[in-house]
NUVO-300975 format. One record per residue (C-alpha): chain; residue in three letters; x, y, z. Coordinates in pm, whole numbers, plus 50000, padded with zeros to 5 digits. Layout:
# residues N
+------+------+-------+-------+-------+
! gulo ! vonu !    xx !    yy !    zz !
+------+------+-------+-------+-------+
!    A !  Ala !     X !     Y !     Z !
...
+------+------+-------+-------+-------+
//
This chain:
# residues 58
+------+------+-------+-------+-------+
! gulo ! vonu !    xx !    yy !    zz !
+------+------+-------+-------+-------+
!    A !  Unk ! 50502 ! 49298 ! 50458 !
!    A !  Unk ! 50650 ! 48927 ! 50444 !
!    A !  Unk ! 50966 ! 49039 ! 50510 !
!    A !  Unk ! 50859 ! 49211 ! 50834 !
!    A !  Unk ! 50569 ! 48919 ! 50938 !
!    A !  Unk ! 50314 ! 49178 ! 50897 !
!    A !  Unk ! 49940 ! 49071 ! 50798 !
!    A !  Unk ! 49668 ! 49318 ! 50611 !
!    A !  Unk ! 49516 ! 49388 ! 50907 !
!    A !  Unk ! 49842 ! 49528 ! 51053 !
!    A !  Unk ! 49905 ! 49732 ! 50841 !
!    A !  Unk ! 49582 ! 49888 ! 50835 !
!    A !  Unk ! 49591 ! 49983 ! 51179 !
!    A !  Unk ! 49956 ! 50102 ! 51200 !
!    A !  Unk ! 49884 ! 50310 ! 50934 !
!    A !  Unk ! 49481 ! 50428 ! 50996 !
!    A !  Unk ! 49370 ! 50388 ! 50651 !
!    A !  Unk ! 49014 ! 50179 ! 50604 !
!    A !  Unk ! 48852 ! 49856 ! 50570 !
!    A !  Unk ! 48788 ! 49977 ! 50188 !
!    A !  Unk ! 49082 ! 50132 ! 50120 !
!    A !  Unk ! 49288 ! 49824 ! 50232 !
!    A !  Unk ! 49016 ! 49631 ! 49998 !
!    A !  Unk ! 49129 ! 49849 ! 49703 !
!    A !  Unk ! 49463 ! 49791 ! 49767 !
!    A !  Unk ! 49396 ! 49413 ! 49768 !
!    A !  Unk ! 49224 ! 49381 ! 49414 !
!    A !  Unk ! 49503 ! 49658 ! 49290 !
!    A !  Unk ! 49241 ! 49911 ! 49240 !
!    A !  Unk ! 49326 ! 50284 ! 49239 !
!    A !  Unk ! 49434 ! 50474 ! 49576 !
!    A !  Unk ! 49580 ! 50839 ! 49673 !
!    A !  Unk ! 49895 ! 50906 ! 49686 !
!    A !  Unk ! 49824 ! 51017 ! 50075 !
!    A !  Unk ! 49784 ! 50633 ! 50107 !
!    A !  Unk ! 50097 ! 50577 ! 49975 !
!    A !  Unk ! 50283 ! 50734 ! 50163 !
!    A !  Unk ! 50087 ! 50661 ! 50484 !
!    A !  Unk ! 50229 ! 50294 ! 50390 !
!    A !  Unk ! 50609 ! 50422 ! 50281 !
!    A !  Unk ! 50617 ! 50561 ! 50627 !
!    A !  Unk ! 50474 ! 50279 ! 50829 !
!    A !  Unk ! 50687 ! 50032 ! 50637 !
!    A !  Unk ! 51017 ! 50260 ! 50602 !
!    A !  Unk ! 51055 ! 50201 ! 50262 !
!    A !  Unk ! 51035 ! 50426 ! 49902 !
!    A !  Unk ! 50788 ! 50450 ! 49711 !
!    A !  Unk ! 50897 ! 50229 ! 49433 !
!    A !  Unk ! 50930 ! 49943 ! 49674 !
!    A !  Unk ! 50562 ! 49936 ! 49735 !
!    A !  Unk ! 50456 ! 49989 ! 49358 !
!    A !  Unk ! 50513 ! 49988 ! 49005 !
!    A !  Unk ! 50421 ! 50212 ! 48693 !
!    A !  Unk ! 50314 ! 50003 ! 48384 !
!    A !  Unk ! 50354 ! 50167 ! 48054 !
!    A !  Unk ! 50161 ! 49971 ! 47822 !
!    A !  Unk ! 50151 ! 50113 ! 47458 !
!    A !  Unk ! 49825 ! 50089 ! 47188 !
+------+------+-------+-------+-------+
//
């Protein structure tokens, strides 16, 4: 979103998703994978751009 001078509130509209999903995504709590790509498209990027997968082990 730096890269492209694009604040929160951008994206949310250019991609439709809500004022609480946007909030989830801001204190990196859980969202679908619908939302995901909703942002992979708006931002024309992959999926692994946007997020990561942390493996943490017991």
């Amino acid at each position: 979103m730096i890269d492209l001078n694009m604040k929160k509130k951008d994206l949310k509209e250019l991609t439709g998703i809500g004022s609480t999903t946007m909030t989830k995504l801001v204190k990196n709590k859980s969202v679908s994978m619908d939302v995901m790509v909703k942002i992979c498209l708006a931002l024309k990027c992959n999926i692994g751009d946007i997020m990561d997968v942390l493996i943490c082990e017991d």
